[in-house]
C-alpha positions in Angstrom: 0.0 0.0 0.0 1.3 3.5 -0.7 1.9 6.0 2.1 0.0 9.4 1.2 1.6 12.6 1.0 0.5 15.5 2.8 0.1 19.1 1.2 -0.1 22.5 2.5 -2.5 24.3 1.8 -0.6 26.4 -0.6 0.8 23.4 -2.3 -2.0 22.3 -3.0 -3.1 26.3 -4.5 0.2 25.5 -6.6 -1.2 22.7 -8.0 -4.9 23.6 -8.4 -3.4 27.2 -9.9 -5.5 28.9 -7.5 -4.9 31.3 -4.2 -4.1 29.8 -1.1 -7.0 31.8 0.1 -9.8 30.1 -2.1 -8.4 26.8 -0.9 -8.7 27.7 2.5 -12.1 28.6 2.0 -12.8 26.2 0.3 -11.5 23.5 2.9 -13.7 26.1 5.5 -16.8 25.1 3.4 -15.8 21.1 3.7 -15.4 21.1 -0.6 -11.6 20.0 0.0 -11.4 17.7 3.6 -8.4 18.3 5.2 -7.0 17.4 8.1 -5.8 19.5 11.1 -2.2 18.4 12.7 -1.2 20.7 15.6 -2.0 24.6 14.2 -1.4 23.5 10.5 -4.0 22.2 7.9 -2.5 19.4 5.5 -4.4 17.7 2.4 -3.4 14.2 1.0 -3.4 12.9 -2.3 -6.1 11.1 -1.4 -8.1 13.6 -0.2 -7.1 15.6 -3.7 -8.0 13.0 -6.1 -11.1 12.2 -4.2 -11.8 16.2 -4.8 -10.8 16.4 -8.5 -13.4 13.0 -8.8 -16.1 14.4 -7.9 -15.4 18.3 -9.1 -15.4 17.2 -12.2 -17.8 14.4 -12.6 -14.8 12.5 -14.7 -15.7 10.4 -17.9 -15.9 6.5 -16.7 -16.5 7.4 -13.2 -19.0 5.0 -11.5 -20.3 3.9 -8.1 -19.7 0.2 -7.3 -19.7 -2.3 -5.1 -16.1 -3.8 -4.1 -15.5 -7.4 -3.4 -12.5 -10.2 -3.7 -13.3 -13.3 -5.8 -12.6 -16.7 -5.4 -9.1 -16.1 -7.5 -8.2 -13.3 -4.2 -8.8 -10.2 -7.0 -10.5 -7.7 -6.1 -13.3 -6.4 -8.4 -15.6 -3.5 -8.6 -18.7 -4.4 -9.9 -20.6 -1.1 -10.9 -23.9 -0.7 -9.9 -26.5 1.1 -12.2 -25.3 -1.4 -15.4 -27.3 -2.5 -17.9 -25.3 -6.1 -17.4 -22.7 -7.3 -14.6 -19.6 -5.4 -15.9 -16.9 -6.4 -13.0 -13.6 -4.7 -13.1 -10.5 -5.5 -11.8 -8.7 -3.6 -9.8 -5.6 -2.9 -7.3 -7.1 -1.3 -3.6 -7.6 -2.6 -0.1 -11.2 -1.1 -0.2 -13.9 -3.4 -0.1 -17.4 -2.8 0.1 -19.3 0.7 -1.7 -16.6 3.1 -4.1 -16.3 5.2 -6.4 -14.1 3.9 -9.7 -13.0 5.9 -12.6 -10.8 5.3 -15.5 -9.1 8.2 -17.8 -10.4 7.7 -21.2 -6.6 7.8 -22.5 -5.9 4.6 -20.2 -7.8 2.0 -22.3 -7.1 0.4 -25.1 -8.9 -0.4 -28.3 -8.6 -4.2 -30.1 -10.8 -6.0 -32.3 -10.0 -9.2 -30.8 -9.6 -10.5 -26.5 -5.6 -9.7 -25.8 -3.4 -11.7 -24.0 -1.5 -9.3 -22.1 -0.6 -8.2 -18.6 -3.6 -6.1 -18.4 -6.5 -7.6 -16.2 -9.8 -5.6 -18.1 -10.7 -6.8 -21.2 -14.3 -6.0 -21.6 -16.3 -6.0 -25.0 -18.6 -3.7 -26.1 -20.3 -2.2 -28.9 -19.3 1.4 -30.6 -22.3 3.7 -29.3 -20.9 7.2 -30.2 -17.6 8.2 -32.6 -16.8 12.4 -31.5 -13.9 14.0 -33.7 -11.9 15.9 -31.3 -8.9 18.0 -32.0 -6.1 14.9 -31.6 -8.3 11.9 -32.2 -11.6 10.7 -31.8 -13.3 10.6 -28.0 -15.3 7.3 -28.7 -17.6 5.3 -26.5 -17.8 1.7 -26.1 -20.9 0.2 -24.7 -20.1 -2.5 -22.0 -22.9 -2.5 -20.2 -22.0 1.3 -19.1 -20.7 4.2 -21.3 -17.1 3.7 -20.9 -15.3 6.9 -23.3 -12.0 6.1 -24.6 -10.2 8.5 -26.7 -7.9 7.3 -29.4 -6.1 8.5 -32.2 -7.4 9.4 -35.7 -4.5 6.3 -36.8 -5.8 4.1 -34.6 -9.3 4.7 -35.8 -8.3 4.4 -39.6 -6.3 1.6 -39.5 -9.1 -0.6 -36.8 -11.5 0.6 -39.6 -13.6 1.7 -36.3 -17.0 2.4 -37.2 -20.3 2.8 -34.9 -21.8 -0.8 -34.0 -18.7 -2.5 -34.1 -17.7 -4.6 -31.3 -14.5 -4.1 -30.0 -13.1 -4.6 -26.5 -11.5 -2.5 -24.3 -8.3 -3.5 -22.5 -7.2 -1.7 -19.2 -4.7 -2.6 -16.1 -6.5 -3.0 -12.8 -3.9 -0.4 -11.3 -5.3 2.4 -14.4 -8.6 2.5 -11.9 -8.7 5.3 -9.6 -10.5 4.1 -6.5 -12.1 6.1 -3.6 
């Protein structure tokens, strides 16, 4: 398990590009949790990315359900899906999450890959968006996952909308919280 860094307050301003004093008002207001060692406020990364999370209501972030199997993996089954879509992933959370998965972390193949990657999920091409470096496509498996790709990628896969495809992820690509 990784040991969490602490932040000032202004560190944390640095990295948000913002004035210390918003994010003290902000922590004041309980947006950012923080927590209080001696006179000094510090925020962890955890705290962070559980604030960017839910800020900005990422692409491919879901609630679900976290549980180890009978192979000792954990998986994230999200709830809300049209189907059972389970996910692998790396944590020591179990029980009710939040997942999410940055759209450049997955991978595109027409066919099941054997790799080192746990996820490997089909799903059908429900929407094909042109953006300025690629194509910000998404895949149907069971929930909307978005997954942007290059404009080679999509030319030479011949992707198309209502092709099946899967989409190949490590379990340590999910953000967990």
């Amino acid at each position: 398990m990784r040991e969490d860094v602490l932040y000032t307050p202004e560190e944390i301003a640095q990295k948000l590009k913002l004035s210390k004093y918003t994010i003290y008002e902000m922590i004041k207001r309980g947006e950012i949790p923080a927590h209080r060692i001696g006179r000094s406020l510090r925020i962890s990364d955890s705290q962070l990315e559980t604030y960017l999370m839910q800020s900005k209501q990422a692409d491919n972030s879901f609630e679900a359900e976290i549980f180890t199997d009978e192979d000792g993996e954990k998986i994230a089954r999200v709830i809300g899906a049209t189907k059972n879509v389970d996910i692998v992933v790396a944590t020591d959370i179990e029980g009710s999450a939040k997942i999410s998965i940055m759209p450049e972390d997955i991978i595109i193949s027409r066919n099941i890959l054997v790799c080192s990657a746990r996820n490997n999920i089909e799903g059908i091409i429900t929407g094909m968006e042109e953006i300025e470096n690629g194509y910000r496509l998404v895949i149907n498996i069971g929930i909307p996952l978005t997954v942007n790709v290059t404009k080679r990628a999509v030319r030479e896969l011949e992707l198309k909308l209502g092709d099946t495809v899967y989409t190949v992820f490590k379990a340590m690509s999910v953000t967990v919280v």
